[in-house]
N, CA, C and O atoms as a CHARMM CRD file, in Angstrom:
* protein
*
  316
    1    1 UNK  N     -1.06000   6.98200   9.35200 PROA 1      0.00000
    2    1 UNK  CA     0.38100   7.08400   9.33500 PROA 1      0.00000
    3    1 UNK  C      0.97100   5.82100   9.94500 PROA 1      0.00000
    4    1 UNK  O      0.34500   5.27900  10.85500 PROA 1      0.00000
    5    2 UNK  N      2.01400   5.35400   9.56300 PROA 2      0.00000
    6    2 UNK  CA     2.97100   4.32900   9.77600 PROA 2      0.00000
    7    2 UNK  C      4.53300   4.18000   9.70600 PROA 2      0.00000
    8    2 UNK  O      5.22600   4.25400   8.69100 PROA 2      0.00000
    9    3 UNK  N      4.95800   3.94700  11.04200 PROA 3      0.00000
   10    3 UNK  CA     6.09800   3.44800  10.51600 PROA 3      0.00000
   11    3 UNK  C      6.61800   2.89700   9.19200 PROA 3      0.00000
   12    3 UNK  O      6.09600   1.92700   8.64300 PROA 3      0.00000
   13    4 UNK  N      7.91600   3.71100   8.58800 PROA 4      0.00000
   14    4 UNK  CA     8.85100   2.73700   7.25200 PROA 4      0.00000
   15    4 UNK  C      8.86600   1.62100   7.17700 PROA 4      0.00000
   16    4 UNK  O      9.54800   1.09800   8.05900 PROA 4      0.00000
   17    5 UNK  N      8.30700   0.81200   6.34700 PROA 5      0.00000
   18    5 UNK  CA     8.06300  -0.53200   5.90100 PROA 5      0.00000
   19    5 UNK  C      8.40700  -0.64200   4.45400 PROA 5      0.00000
   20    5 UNK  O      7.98700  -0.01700   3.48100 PROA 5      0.00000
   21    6 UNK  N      9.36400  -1.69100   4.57800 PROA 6      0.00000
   22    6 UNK  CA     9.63600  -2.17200   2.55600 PROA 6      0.00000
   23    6 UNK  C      8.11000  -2.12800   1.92800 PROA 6      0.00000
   24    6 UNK  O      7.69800  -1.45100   0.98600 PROA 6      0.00000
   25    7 UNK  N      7.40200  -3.07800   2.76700 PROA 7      0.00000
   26    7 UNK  CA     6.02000  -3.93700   2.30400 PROA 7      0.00000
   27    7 UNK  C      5.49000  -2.57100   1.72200 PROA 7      0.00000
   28    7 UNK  O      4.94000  -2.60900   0.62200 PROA 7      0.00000
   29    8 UNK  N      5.60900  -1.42000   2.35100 PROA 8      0.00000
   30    8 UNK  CA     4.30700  -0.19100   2.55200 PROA 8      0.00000
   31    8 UNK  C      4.73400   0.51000   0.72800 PROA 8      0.00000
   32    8 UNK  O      3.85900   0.89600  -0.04700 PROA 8      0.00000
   33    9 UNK  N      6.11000   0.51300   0.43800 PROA 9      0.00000
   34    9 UNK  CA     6.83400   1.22500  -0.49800 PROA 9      0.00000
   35    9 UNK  C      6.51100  -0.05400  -1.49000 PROA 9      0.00000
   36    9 UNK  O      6.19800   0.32900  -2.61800 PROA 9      0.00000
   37   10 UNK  N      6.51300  -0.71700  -1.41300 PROA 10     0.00000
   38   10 UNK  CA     6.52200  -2.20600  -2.21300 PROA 10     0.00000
   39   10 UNK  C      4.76800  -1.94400  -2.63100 PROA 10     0.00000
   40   10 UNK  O      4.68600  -1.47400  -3.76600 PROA 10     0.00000
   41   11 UNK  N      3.89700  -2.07400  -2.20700 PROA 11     0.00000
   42   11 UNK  CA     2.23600  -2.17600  -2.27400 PROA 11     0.00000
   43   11 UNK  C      1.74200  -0.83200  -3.08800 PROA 11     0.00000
   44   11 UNK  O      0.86300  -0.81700  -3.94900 PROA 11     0.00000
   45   12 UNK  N      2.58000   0.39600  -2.57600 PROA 12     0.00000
   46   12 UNK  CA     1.89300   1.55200  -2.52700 PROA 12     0.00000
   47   12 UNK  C      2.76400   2.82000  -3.53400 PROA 12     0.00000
   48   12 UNK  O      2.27500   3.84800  -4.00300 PROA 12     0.00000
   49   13 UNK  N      4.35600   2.25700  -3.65900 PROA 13     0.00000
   50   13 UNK  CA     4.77700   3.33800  -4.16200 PROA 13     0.00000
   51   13 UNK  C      5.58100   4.52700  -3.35800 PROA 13     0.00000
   52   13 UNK  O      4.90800   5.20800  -2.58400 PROA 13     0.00000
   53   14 UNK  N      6.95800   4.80900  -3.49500 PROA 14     0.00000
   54   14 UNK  CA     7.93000   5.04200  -2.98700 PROA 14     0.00000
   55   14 UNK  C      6.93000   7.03000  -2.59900 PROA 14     0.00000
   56   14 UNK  O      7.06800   7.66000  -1.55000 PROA 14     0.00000
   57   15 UNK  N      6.28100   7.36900  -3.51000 PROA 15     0.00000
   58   15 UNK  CA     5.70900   8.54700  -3.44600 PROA 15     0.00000
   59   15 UNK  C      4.99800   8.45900  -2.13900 PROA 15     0.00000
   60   15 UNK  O      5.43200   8.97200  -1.10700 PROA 15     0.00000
   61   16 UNK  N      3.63500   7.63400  -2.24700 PROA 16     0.00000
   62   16 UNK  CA     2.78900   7.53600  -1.23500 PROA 16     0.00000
   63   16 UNK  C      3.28400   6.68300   0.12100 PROA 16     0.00000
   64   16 UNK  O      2.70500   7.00000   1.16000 PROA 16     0.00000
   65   17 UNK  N      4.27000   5.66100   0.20800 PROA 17     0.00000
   66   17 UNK  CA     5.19800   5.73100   0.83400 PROA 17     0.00000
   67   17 UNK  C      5.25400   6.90800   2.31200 PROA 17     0.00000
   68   17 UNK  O      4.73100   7.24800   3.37300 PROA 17     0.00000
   69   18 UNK  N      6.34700   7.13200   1.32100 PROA 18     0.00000
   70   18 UNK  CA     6.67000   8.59300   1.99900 PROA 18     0.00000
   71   18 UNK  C      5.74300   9.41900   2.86200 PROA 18     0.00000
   72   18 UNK  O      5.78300   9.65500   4.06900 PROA 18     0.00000
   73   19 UNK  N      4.99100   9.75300   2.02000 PROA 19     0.00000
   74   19 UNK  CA     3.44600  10.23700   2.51400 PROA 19     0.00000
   75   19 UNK  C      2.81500  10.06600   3.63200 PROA 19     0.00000
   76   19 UNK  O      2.15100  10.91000   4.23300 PROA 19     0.00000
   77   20 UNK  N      3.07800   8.61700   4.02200 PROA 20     0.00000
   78   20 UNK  CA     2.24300   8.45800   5.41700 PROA 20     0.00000
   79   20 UNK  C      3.25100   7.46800   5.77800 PROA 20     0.00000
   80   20 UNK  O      2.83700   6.30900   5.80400 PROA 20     0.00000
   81   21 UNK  N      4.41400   7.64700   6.04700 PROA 21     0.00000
   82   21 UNK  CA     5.75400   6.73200   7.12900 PROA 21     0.00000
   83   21 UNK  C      6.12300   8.22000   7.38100 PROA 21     0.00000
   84   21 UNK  O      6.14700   9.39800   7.02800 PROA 21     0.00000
   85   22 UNK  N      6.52500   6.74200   8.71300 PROA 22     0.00000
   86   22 UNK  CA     8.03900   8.30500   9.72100 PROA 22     0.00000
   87   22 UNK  C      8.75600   7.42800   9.84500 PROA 22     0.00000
   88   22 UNK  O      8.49000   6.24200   9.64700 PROA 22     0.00000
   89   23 UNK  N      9.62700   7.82100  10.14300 PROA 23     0.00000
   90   23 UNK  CA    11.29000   7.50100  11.21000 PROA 23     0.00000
   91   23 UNK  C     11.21200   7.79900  12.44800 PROA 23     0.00000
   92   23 UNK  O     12.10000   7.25200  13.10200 PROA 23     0.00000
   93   24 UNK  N     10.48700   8.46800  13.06800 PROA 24     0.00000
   94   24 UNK  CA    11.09500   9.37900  14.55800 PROA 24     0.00000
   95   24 UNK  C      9.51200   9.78300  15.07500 PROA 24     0.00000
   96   24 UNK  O      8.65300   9.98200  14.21500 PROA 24     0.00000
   97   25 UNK  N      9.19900   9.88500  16.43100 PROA 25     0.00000
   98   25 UNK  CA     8.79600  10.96000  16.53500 PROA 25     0.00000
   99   25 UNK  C      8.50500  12.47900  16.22000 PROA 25     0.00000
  100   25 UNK  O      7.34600  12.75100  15.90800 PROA 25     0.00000
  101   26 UNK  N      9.28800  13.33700  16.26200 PROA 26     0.00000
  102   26 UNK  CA     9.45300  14.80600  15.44800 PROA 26     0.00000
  103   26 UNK  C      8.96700  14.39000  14.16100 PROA 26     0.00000
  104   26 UNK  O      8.04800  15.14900  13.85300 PROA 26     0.00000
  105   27 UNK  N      9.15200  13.59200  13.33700 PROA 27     0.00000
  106   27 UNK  CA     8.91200  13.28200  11.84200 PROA 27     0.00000
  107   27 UNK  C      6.76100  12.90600  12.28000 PROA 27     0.00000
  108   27 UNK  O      5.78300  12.99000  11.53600 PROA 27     0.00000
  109   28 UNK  N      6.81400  12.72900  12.95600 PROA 28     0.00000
  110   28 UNK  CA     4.90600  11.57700  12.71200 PROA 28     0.00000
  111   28 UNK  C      4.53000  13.11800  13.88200 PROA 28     0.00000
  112   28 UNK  O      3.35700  13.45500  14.04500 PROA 28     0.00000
  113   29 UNK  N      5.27900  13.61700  14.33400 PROA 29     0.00000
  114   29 UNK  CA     4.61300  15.09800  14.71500 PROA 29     0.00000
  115   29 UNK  C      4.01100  16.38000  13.76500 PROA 29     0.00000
  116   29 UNK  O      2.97500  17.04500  13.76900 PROA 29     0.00000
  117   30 UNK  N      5.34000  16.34100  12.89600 PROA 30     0.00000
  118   30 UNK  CA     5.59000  16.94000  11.60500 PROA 30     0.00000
  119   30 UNK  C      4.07400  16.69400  10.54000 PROA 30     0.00000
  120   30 UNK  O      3.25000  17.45100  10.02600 PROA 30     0.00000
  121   31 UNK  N      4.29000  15.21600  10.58400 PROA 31     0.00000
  122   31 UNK  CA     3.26800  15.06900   9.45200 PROA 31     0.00000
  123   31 UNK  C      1.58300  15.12500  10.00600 PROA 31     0.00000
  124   31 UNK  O      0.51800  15.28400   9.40900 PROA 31     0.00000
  125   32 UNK  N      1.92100  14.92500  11.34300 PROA 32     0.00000
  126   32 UNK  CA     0.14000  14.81600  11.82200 PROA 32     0.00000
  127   32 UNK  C     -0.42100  16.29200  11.86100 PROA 32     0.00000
  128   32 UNK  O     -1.60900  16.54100  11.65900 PROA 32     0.00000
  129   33 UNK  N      0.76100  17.47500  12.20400 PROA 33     0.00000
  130   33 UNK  CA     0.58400  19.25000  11.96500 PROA 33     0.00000
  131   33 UNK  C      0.18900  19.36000  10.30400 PROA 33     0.00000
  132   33 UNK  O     -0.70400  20.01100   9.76300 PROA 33     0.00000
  133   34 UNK  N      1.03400  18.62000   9.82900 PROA 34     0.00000
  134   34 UNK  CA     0.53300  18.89900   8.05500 PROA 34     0.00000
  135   34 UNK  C     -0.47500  18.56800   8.14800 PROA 34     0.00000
  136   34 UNK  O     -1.16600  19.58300   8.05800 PROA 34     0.00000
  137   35 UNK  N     -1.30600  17.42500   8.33400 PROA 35     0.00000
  138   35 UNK  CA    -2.17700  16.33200   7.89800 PROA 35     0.00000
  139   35 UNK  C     -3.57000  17.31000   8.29000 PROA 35     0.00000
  140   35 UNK  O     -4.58600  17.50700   7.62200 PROA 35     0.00000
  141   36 UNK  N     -3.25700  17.72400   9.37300 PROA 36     0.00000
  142   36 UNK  CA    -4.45800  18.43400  10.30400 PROA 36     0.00000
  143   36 UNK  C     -4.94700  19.61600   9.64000 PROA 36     0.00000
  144   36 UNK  O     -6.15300  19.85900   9.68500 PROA 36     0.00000
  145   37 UNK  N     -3.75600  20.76200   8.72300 PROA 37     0.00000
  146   37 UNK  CA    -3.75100  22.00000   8.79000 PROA 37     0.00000
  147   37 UNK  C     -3.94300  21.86900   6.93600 PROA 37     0.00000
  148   37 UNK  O     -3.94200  22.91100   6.27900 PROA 37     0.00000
  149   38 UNK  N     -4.07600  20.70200   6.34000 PROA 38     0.00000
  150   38 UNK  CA    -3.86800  20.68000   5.11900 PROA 38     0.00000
  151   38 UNK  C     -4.87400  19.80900   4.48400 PROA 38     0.00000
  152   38 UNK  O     -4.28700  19.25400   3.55500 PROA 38     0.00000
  153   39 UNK  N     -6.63100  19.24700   4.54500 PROA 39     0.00000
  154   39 UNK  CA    -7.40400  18.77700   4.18600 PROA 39     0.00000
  155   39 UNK  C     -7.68700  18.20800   2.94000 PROA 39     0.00000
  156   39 UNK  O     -8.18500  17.11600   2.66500 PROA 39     0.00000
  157   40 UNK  N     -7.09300  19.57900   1.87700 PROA 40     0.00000
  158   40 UNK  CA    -7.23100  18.52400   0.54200 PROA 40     0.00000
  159   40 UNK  C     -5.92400  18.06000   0.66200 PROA 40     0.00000
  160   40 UNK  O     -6.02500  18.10700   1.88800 PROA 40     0.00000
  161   41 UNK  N     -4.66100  17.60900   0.48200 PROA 41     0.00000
  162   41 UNK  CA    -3.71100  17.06300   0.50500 PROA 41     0.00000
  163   41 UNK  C     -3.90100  15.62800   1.32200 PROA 41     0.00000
  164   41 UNK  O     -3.43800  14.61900   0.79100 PROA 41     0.00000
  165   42 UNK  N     -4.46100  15.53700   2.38800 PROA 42     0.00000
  166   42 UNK  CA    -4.82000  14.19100   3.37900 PROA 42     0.00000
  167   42 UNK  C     -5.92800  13.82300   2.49100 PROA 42     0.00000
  168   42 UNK  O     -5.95900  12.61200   2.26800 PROA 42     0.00000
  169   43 UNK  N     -6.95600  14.59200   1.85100 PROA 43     0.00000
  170   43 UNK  CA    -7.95900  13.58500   1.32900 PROA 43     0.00000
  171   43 UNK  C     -7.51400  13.07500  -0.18700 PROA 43     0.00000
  172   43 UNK  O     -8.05000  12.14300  -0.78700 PROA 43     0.00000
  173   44 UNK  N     -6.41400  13.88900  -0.67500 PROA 44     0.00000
  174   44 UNK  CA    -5.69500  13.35400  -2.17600 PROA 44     0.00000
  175   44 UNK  C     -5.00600  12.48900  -1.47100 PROA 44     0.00000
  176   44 UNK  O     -5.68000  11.46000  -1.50700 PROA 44     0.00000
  177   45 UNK  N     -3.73100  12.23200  -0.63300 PROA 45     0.00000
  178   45 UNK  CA    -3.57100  10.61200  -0.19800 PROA 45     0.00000
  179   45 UNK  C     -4.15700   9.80400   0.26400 PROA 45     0.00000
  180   45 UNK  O     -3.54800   8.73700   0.34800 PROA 45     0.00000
  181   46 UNK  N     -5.74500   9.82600   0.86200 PROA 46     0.00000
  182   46 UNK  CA    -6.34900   8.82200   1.09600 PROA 46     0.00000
  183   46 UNK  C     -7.24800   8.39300   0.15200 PROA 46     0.00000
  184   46 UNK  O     -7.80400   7.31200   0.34400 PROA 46     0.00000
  185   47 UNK  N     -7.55900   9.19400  -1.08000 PROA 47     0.00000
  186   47 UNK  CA    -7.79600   8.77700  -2.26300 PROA 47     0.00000
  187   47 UNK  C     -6.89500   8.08700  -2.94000 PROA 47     0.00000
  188   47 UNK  O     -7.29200   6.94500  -2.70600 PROA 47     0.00000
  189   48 UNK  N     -6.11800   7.98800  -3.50000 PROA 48     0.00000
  190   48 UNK  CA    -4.63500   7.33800  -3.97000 PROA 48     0.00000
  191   48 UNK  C     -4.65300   6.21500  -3.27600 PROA 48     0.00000
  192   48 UNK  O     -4.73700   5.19700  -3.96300 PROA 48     0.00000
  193   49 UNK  N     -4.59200   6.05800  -1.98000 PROA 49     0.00000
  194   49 UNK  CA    -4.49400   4.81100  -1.07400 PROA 49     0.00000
  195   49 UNK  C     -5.72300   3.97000  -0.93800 PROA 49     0.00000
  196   49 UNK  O     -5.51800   2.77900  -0.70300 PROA 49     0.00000
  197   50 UNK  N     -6.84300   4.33300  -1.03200 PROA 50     0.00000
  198   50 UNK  CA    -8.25400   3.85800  -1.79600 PROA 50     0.00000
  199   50 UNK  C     -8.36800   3.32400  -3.04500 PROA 50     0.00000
  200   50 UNK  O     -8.89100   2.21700  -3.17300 PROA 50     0.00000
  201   51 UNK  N     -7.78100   4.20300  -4.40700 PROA 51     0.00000
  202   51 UNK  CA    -7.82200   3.57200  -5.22800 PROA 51     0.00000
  203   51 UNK  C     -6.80500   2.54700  -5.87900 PROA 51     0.00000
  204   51 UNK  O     -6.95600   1.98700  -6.96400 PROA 51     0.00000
  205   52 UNK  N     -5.98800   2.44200  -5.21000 PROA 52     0.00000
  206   52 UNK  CA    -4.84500   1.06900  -5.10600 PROA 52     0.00000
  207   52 UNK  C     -5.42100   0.15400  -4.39000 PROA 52     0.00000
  208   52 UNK  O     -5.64600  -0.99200  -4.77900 PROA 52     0.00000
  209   53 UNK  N     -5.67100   0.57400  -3.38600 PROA 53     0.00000
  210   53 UNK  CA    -6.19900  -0.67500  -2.77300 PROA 53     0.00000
  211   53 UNK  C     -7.28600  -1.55100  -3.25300 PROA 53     0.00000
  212   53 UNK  O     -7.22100  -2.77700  -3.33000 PROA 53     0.00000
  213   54 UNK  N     -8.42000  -0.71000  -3.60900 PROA 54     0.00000
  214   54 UNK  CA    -9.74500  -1.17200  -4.78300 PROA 54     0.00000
  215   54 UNK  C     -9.33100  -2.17000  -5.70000 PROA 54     0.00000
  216   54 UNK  O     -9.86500  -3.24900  -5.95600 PROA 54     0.00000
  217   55 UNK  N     -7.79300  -1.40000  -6.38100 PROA 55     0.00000
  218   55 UNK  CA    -7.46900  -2.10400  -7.80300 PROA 55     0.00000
  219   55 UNK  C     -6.63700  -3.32000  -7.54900 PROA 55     0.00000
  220   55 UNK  O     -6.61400  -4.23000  -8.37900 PROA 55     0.00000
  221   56 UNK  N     -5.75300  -3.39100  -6.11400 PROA 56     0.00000
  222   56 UNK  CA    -4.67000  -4.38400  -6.56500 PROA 56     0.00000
  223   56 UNK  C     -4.60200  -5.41300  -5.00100 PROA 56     0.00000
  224   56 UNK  O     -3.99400  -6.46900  -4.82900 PROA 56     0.00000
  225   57 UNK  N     -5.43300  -4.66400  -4.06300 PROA 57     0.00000
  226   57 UNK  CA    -5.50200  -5.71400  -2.72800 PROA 57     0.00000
  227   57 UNK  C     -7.11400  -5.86300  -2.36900 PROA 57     0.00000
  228   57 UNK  O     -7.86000  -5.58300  -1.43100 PROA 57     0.00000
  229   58 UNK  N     -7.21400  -6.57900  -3.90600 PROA 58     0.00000
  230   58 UNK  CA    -8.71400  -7.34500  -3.33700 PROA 58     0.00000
  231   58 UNK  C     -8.67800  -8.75200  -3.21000 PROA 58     0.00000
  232   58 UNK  O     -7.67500  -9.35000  -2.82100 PROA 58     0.00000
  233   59 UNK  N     -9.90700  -9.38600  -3.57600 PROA 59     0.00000
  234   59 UNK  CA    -9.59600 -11.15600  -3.16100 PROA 59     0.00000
  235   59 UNK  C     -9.55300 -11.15900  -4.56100 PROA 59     0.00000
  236   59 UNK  O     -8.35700 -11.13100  -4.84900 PROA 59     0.00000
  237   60 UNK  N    -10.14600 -11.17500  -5.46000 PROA 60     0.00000
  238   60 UNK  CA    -9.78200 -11.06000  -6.97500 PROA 60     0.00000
  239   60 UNK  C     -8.87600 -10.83700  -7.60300 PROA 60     0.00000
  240   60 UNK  O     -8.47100 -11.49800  -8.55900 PROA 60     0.00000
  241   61 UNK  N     -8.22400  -9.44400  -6.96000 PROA 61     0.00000
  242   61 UNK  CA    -6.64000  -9.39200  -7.71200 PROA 61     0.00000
  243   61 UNK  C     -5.44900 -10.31100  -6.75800 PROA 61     0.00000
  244   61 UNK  O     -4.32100 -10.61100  -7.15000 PROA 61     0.00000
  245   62 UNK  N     -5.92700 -10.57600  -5.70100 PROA 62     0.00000
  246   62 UNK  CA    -5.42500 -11.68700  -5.20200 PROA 62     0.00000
  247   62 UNK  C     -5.06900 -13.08900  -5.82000 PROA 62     0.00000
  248   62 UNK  O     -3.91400 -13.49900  -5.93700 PROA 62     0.00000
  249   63 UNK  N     -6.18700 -13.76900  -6.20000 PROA 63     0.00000
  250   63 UNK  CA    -6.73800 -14.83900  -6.91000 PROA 63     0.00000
  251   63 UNK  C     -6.01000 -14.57300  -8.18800 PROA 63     0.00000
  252   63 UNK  O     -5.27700 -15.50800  -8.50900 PROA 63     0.00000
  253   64 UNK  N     -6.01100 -13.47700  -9.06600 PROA 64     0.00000
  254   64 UNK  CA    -5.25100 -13.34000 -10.30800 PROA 64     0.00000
  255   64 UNK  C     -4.10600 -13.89400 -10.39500 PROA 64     0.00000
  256   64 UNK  O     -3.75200 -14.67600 -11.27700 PROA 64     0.00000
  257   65 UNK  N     -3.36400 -13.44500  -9.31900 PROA 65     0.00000
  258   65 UNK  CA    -2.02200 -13.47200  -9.02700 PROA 65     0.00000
  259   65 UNK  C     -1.60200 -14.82800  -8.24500 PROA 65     0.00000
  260   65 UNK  O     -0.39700 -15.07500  -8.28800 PROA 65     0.00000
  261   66 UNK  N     -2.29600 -15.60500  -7.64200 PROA 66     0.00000
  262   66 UNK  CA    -1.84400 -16.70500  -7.21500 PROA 66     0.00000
  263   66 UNK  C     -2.20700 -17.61500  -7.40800 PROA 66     0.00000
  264   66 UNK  O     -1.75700 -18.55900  -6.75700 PROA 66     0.00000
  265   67 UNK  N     -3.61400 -17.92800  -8.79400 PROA 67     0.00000
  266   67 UNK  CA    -4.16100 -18.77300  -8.52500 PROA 67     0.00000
  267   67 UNK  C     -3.54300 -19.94800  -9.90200 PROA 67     0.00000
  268   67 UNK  O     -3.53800 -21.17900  -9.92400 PROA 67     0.00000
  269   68 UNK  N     -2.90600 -18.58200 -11.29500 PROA 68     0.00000
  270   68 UNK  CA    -2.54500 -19.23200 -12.03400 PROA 68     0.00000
  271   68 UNK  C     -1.05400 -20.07600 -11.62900 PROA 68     0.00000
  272   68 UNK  O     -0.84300 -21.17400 -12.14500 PROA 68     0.00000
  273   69 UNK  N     -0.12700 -19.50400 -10.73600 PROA 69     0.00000
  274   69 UNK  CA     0.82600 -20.23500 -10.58900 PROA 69     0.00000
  275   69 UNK  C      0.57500 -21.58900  -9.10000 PROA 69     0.00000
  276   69 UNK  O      1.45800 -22.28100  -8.59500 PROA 69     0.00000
  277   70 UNK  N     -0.38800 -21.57200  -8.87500 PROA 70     0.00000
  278   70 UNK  CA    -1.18600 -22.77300  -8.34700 PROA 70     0.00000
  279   70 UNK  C     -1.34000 -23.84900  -9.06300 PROA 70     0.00000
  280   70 UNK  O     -0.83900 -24.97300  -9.04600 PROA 70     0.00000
  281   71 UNK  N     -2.05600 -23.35600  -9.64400 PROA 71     0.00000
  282   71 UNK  CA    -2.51600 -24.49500 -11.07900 PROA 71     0.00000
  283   71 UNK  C     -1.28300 -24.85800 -11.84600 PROA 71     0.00000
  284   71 UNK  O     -1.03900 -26.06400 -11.88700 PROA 71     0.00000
  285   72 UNK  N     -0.58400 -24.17400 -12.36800 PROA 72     0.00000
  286   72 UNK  CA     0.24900 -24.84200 -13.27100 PROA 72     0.00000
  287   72 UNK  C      1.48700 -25.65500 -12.23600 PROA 72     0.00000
  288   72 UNK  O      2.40700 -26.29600 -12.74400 PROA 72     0.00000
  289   73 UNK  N      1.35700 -25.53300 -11.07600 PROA 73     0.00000
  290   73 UNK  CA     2.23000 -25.75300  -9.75800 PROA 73     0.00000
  291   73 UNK  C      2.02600 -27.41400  -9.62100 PROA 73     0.00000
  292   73 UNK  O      2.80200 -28.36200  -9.50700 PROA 73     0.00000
  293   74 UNK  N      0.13200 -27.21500  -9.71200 PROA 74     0.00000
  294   74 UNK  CA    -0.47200 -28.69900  -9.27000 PROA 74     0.00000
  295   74 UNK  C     -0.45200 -29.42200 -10.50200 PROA 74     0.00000
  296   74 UNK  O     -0.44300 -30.64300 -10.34300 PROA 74     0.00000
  297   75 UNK  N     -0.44200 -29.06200 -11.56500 PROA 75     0.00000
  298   75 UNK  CA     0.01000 -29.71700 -13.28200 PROA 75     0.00000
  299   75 UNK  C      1.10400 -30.26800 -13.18200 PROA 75     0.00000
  300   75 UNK  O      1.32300 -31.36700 -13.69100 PROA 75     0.00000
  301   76 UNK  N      1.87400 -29.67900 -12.58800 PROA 76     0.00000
  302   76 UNK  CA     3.50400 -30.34700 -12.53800 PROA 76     0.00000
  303   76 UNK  C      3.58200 -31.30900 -11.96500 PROA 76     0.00000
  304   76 UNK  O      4.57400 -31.98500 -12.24000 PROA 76     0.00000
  305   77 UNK  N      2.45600 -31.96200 -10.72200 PROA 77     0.00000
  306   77 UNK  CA     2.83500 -32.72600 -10.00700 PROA 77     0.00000
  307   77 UNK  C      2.27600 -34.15000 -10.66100 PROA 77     0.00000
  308   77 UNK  O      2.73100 -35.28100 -10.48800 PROA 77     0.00000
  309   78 UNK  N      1.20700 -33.75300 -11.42200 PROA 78     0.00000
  310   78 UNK  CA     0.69600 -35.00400 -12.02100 PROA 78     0.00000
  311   78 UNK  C      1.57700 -35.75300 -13.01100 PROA 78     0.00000
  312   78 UNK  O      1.54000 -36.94300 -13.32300 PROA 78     0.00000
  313   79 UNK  N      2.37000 -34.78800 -13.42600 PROA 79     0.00000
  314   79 UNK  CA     3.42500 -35.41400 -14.50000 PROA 79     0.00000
  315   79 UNK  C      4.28700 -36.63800 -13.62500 PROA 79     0.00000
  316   79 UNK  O      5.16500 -37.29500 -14.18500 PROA 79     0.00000
């Protein structure tokens, strides 16, 4: 669980998000009583949050994403 973060809703999805942020105390009380008393539900969001992460914050999908606008970055300069 975590504090509300753009980054967290941005990476993960306004659903799963939700899921594991608080606002408050009472709220990260709330969810740690769910979390505890509710096993498949905590292991379906830490599946979800596993398989995003697998797919889109590796060094590879990293590299996908930054390596072509690198290159065509360092092309420009030779001109």
């Amino acid at each position: 669980l975590t504090t509300r973060k753009t980054d967290i809703a941005t990476a993960f999805g306004q659903g799963l998000s939700d899921a594991i942020s608080y606002s408050n105390a009472g709220e990260l009380a709330a969810k740690i009583e769910r979390y505890l008393s509710h096993e498949s539900e905590r292991r379906n969001i830490a599946r979800e949050l596993r398989d995003i992460i697998q797919r889109d914050h590796t060094a590879a999908a990293l590299f996908a994403r930054t390596l072509p606008e690198a290159i065509e970055r360092l092309r420009g300069r030779k001109r």
